[in-house]
C-alpha positions in Angstrom: 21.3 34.4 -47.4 18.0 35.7 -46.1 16.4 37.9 -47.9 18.4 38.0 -50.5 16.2 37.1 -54.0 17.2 34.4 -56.3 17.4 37.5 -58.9 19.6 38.7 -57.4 22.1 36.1 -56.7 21.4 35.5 -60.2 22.8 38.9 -61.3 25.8 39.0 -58.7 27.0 35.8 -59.5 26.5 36.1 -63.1 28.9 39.5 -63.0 31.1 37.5 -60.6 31.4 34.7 -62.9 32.4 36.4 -65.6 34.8 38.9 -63.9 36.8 35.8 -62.2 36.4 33.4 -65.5 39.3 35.7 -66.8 41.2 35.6 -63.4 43.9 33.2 -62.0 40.7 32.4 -59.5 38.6 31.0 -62.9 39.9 26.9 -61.7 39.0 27.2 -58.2 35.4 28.8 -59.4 34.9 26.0 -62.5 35.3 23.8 -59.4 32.8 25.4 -57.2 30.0 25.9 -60.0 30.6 22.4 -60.6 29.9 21.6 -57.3 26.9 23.3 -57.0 25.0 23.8 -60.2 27.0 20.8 -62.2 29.7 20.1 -64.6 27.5 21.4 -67.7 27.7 24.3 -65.9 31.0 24.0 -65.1 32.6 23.4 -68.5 30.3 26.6 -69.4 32.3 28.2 -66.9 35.8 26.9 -69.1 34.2 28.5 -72.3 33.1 31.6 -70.7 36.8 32.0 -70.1 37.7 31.5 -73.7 35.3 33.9 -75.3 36.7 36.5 -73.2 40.2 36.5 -74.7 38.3 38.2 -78.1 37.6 42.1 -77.1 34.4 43.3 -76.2 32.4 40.4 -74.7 32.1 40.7 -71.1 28.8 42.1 -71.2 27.4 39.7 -74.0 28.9 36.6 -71.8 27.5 38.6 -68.5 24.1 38.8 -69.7 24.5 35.1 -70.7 24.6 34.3 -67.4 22.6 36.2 -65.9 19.8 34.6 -68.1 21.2 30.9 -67.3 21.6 31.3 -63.1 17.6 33.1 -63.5 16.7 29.8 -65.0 18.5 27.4 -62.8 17.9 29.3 -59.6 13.7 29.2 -60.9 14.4 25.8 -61.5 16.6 24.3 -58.8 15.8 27.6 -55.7 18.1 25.3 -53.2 21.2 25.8 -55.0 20.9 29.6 -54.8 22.7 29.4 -51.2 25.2 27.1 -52.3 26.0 29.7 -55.2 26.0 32.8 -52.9 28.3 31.1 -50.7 30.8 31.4 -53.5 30.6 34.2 -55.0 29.4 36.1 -51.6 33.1 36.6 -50.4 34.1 37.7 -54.3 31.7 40.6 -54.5 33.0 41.4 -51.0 36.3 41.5 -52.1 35.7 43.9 -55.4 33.6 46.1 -53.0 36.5 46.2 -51.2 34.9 45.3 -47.7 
């Protein structure tokens, strides 16, 4: 996790969260965010996953995120490594490496 900035987890795992929330992996990843950030966070997770079955709100819900891990990860920077460790193999995966 070097030199990677808490922005930028921010922004992957915000995209990641979102993009898996729709997913079969969205229980495994409520899990996870519990784990490290918390079940508030978690049952955000859970309603993330509900918004997206209306049309058109990935980006609104992405953004959403994005904004909430910036604040947490300005709040609470030792959790950023926990996070990246989760979604790290997921962006891996949709880079296809």
């Amino acid at each position: 996790m070097a030199g990677v900035s808490p922005q930028r987890v921010a922004f992957d795992a915000a995209r990641v969260l979102v993009s898996a929330a729709g997913s079969d992996l969205c229980w495994w990843l409520c899990g996870e965010v519990g784990r490290c950030l918390g079940t508030a966070y978690e049952a955000r997770l859970l309603e993330t996953r509900l918004r997206l079955q209306e049309d058109d709100v990935y980006y609104k819900e992405a953004g959403c995120w994005r904004a909430i891990l910036d604040d947490v990860l300005t709040d609470r920077p030792d959790v950023a490594e926990c996070l990246y460790r989760v979604v790290g193999p997921l962006l891996e995966a949709s880079a296809g490496g």
